[in-house]
Backbone bond lengths (Angstrom), bond angles and torsions (degrees), N, CA, C in turn:
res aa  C-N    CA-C-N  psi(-1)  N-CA   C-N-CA  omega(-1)  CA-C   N-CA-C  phi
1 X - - - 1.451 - - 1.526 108.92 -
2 X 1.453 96.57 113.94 1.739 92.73 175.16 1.711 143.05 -78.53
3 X 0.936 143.97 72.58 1.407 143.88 -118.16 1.618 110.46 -126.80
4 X 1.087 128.12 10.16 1.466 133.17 162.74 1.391 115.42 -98.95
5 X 0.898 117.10 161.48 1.898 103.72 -162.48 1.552 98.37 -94.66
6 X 1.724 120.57 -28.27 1.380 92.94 159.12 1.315 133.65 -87.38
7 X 1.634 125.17 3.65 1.376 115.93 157.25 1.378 120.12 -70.92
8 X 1.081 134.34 -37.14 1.337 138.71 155.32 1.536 123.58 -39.10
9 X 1.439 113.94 -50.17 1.660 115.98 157.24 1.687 112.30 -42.80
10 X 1.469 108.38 -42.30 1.537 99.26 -156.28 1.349 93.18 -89.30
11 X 1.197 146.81 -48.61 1.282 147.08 179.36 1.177 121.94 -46.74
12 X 1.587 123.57 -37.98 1.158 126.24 151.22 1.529 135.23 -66.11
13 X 1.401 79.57 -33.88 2.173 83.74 168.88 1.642 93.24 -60.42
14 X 1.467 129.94 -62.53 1.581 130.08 -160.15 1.272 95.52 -55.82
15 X 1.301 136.98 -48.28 1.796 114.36 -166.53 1.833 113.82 -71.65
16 X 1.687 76.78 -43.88 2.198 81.13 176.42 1.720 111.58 -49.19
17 X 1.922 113.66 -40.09 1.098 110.58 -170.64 1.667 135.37 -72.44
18 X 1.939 89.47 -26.10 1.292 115.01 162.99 1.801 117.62 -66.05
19 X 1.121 104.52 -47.63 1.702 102.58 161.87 1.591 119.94 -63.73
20 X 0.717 114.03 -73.56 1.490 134.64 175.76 1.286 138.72 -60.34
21 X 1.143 112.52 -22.43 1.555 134.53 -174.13 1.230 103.71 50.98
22 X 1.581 125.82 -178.55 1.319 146.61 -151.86 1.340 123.30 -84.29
23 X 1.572 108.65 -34.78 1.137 117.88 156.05 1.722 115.95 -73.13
24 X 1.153 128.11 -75.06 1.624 121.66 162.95 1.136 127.70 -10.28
25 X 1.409 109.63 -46.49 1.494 112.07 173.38 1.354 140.97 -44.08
26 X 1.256 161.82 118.20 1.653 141.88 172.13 1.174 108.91 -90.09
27 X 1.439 117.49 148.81 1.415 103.32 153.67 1.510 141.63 -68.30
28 X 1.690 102.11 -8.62 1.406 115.89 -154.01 1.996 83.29 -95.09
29 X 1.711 113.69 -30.19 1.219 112.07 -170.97 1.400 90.87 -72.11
30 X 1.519 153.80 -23.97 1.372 150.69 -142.27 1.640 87.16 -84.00
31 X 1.692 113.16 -61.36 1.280 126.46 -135.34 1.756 75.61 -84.36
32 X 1.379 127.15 -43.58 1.734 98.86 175.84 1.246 139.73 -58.30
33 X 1.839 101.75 -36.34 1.891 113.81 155.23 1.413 127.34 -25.56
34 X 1.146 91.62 -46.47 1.320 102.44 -161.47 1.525 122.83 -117.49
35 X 1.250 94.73 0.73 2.307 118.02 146.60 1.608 69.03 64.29
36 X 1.559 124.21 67.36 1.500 126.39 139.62 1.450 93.35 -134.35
37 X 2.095 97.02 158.45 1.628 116.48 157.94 1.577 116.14 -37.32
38 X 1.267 108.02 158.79 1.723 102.69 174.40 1.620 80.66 -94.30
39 X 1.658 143.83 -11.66 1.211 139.97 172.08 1.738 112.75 -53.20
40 X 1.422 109.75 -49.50 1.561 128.81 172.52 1.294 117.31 -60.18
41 X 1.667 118.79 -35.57 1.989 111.98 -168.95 1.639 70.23 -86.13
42 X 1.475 152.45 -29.15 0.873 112.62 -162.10 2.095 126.78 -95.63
43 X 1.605 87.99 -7.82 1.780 118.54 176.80 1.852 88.97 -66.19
44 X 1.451 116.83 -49.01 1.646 108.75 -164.01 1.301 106.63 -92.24
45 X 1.385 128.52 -2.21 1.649 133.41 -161.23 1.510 104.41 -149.32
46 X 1.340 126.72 47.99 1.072 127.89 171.55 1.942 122.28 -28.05
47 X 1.701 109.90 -34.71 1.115 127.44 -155.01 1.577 82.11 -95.37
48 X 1.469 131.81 25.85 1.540 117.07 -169.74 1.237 133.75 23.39
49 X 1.289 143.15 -122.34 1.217 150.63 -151.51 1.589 114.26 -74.39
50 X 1.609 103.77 -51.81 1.826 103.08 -174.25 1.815 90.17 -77.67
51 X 1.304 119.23 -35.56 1.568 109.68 -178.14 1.620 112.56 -52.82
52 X 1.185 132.56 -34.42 1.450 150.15 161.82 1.390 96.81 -44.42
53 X 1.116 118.05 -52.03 1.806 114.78 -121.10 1.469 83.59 -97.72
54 X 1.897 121.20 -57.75 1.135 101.43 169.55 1.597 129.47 -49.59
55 X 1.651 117.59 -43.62 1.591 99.77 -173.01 1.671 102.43 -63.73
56 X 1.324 133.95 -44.61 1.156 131.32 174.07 1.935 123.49 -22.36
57 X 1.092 100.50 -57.41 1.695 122.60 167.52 1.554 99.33 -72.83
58 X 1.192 129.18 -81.80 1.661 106.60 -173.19 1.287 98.16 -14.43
59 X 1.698 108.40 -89.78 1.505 119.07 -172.07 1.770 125.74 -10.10
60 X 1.637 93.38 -46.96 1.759 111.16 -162.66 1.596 79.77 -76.42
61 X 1.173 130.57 -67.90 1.800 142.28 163.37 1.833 100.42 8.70
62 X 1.565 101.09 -71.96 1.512 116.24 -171.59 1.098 98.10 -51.56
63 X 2.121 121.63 -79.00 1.365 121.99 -151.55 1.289 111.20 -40.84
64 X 1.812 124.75 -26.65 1.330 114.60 -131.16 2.051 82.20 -116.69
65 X 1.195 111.67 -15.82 1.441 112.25 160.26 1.516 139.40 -63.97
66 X 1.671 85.41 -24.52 1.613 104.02 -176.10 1.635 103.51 -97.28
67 X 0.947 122.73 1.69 1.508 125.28 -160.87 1.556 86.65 -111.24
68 X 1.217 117.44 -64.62 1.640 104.37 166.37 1.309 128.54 -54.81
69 X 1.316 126.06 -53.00 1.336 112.72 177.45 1.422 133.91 -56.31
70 X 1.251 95.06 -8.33 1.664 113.09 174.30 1.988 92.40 -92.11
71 X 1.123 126.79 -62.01 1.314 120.87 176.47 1.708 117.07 -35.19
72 X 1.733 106.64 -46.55 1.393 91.90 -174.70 1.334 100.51 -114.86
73 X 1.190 137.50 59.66 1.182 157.86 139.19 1.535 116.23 -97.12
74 X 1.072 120.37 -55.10 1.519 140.57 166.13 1.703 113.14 -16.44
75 X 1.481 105.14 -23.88 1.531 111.70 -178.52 1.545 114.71 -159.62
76 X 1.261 137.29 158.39 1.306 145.84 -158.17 1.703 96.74 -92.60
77 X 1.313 112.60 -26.75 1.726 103.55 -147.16 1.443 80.88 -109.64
78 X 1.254 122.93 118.09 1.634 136.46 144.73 1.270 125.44 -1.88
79 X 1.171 114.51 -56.58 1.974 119.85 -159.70 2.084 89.69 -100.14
80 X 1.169 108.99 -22.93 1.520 96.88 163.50 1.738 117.74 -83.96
81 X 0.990 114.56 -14.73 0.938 116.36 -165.72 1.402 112.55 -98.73
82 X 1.039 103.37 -23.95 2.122 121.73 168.56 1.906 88.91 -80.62
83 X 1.015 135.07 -48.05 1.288 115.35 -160.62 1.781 100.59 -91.72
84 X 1.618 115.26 -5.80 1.876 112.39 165.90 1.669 99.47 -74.87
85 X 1.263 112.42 -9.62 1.786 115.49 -169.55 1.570 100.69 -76.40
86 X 1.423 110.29 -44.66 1.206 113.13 -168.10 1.320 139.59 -95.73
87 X 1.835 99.22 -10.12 1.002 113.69 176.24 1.758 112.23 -103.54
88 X 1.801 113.11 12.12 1.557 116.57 155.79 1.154 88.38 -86.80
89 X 1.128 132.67 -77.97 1.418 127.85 -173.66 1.683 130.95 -10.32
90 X 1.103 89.76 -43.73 2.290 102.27 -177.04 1.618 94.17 -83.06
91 X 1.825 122.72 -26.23 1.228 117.90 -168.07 1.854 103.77 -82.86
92 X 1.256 122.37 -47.17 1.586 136.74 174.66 1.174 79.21 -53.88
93 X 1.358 141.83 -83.67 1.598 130.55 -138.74 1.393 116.94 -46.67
94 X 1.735 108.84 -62.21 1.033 130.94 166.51 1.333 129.84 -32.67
95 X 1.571 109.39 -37.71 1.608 121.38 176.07 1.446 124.99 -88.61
96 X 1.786 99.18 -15.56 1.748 105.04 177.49 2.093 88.72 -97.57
97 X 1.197 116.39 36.05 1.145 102.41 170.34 1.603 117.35 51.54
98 X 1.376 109.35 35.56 1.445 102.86 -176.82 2.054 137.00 72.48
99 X 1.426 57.20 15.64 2.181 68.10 -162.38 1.700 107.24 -106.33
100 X 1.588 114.31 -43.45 1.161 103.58 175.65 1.658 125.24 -99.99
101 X 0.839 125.57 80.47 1.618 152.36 -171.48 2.317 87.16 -77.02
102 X 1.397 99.77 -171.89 1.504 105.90 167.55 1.201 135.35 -45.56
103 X 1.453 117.22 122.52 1.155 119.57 -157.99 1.777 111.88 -74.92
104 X 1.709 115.80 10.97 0.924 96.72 -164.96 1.734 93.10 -153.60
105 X 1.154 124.64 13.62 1.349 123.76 174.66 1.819 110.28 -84.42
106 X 1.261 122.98 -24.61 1.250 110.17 -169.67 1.472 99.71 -81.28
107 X 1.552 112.37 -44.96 1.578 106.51 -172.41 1.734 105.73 -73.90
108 X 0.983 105.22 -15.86 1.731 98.85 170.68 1.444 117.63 -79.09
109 X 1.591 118.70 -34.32 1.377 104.50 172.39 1.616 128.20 -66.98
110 X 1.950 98.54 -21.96 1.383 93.20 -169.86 1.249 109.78 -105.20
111 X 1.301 115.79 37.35 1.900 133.23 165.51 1.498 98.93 -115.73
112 X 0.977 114.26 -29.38 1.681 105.74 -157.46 1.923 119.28 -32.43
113 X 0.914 109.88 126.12 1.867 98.50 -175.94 1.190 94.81 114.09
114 X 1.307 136.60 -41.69 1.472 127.35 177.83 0.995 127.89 -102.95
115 X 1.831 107.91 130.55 1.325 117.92 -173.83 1.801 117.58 -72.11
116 X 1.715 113.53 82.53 1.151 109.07 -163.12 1.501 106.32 -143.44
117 X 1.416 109.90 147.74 1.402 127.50 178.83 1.575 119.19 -43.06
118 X 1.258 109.53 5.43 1.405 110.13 164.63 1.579 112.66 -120.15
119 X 1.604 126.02 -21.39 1.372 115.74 165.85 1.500 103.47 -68.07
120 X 1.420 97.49 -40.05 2.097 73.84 177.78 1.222 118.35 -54.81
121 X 1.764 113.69 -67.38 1.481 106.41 178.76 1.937 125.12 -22.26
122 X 1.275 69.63 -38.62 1.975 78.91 -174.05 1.734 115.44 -83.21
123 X 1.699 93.75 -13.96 1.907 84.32 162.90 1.526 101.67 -115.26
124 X 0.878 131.01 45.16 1.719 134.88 174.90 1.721 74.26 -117.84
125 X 0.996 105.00 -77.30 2.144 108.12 -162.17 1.824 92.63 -24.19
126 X 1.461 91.48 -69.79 1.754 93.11 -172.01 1.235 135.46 -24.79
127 X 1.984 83.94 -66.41 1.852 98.74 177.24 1.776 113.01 -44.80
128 X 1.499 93.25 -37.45 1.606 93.94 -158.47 1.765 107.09 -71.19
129 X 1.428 93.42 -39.86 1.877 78.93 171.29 1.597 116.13 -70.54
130 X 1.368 116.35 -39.36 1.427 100.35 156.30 1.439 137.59 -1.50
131 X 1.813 99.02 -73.59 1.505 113.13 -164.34 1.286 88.78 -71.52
132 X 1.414 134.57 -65.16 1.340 132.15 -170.17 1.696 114.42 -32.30
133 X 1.178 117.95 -30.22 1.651 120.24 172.69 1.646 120.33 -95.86
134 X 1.594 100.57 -20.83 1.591 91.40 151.28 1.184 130.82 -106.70
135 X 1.597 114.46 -8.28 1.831 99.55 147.31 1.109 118.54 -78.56
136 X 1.413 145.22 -5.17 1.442 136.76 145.78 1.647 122.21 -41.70
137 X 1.844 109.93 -35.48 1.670 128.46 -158.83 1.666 85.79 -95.42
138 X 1.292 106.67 -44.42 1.944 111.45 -167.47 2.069 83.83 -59.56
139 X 0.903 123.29 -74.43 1.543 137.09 -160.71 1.909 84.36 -43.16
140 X 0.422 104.34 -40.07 1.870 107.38 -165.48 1.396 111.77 -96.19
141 X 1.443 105.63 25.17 1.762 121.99 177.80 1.221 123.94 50.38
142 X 1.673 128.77 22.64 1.699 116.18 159.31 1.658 103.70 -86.95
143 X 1.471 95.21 175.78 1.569 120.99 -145.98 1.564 82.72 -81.07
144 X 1.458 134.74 162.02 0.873 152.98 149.41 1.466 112.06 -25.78
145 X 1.148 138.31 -82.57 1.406 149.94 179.70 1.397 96.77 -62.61
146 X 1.364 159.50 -63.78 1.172 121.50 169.47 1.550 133.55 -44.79
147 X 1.131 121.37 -57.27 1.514 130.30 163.77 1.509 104.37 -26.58
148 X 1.076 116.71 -68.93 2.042 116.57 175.09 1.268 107.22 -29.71
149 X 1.122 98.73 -72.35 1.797 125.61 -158.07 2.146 97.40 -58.36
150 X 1.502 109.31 -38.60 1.478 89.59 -167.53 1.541 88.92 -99.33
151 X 1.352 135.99 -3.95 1.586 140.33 176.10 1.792 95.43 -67.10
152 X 1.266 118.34 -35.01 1.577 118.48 -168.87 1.569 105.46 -94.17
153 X 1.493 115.25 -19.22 1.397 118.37 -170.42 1.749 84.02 -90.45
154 X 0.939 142.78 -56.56 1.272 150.75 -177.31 1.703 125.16 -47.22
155 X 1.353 107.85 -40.37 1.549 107.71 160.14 1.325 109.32 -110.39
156 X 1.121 144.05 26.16 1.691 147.15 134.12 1.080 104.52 -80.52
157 X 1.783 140.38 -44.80 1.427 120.20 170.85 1.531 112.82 -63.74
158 X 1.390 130.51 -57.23 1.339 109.81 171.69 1.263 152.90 -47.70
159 X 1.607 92.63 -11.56 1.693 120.14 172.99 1.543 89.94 -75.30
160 X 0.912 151.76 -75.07 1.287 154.01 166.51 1.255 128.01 -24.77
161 X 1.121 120.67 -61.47 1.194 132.62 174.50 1.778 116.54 -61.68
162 X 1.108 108.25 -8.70 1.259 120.28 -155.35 1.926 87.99 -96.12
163 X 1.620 104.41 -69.70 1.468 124.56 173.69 1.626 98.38 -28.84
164 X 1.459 113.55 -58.88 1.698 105.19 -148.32 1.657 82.80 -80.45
165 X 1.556 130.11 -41.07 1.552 97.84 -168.51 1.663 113.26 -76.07
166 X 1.409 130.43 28.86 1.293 148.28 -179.43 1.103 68.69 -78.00
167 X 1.854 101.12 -107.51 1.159 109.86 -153.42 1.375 147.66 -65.55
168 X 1.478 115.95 0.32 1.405 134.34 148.54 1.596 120.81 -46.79
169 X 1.836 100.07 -42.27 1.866 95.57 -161.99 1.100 109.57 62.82
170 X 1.909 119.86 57.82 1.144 148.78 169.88 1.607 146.30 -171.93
171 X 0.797 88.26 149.65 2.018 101.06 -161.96 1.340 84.61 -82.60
172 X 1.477 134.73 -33.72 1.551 103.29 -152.35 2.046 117.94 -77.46
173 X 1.657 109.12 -1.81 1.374 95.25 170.46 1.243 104.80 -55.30
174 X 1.234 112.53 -57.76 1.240 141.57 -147.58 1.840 90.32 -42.81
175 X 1.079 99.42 -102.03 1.560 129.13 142.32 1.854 104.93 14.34
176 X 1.605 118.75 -51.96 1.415 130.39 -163.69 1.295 82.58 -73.71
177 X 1.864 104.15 -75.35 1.312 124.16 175.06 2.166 123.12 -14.51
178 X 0.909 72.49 -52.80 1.515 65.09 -179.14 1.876 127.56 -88.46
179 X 1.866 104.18 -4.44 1.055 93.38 171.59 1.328 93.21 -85.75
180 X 1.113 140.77 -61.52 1.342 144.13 -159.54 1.612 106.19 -32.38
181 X 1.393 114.65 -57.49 1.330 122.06 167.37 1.855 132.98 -53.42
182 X 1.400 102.35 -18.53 1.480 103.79 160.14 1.155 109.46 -98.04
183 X 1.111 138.19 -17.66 1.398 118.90 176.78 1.354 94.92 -90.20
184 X 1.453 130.64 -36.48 1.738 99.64 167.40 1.539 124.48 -37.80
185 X 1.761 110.94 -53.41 1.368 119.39 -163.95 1.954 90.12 -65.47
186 X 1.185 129.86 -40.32 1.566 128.58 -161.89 1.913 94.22 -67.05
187 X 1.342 118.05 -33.30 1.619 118.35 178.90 1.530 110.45 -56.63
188 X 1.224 100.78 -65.37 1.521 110.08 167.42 1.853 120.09 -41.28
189 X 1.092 123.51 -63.95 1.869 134.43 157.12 1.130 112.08 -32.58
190 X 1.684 115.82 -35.81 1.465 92.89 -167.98 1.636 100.43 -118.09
191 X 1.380 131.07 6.76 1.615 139.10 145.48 1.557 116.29 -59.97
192 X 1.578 92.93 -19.60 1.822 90.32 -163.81 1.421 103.74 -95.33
193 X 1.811 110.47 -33.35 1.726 118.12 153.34 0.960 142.93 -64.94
194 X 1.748 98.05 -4.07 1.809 86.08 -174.43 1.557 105.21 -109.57
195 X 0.772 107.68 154.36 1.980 120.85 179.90 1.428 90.60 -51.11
196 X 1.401 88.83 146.65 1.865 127.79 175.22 1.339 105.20 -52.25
């Protein structure tokens, strides 16, 4: 429950931004979301709009960190545990009616090219779920450089997969997405078990 008037600003900037992206957004629509002054987003966000927009995304950064780490925690074995990722994923989508997908792909596409305090925010979010899926692969005994390499193949497919079951009004990328992706991670498990 969010209950300080600037957590409420930022939480509302993250859902407007996740719908709407960064450009779409207002600030004046932020400070009504979230039943504060546009005097207040501007007392906690001096830097206005990108100052919003980044804490907004951190924020979206967290929710969407904790939702996985509980997904690939959920099980010991890797390639189940990439496909428990994906199949909360088709279930959240499905229940925000299709609207709240990644908290950080719309405002990242419509910065892209600029060196600005919100493409970082939006590759800090990334990196960080990243590591979270290759210390899941490191914990589950692949080599360093694989773990990276399928940790980056692994949240670039869900970035994807995520977009097309938007606009479909469907779980089954999602759903495709994640078998395809355990039997990648199961290719890898069973190259690394089998004799030279």
């Amino acid at each position: 429950m969010q209950n300080t008037t600037r957590e409420r600003i930022v939480v509302a900037a993250a859902r407007l931004l996740q719908r709407q992206g960064y450009v779409g957004t207002g600030i004046k629509q932020i400070a009504t979301e979230a039943e504060a002054t546009l005097g207040s987003v501007y007392h906690f966000f001096p830097g206005g709009k990108e100052a919003v927009a980044v804490a907004a995304i951190q924020h979206g950064g967290r929710e969407f960190a904790t939702l996985l780490r509980e997904a690939l925690d959920s099980t010991a074995d890797p390639a189940e545990a990439v496909t428990a990722c994906t199949g909360r994923l088709a279930v959240e989508l499905r229940a925000s009616g299709w609207t709240d997908g990644c908290p950080v792909t719309a405002a990242a596409l419509e910065t892209l090219g600029a060196d600005s305090a919100i493409q970082q925010a939006c590759a800090e979010a990334l990196h960080g779920w990243e590591q979270l899926v290759s210390d899941k692969l490191l914990a589950a005994g692949f080599g360093p450089a694989d773990a990276r390499d399928l940790a980056t193949t692994v949240i670039s497919t869900l970035e994807g997969a995520e977009v097309t079951a938007q606009v479909n009004r469907s779980e089954e990328p999602l759903h495709a997405a994640g078998r395809q992706l355990a039997r990648l991670v199961r290719s890898y498990a069973y190259r690394e078990a089998s004799p030279a």
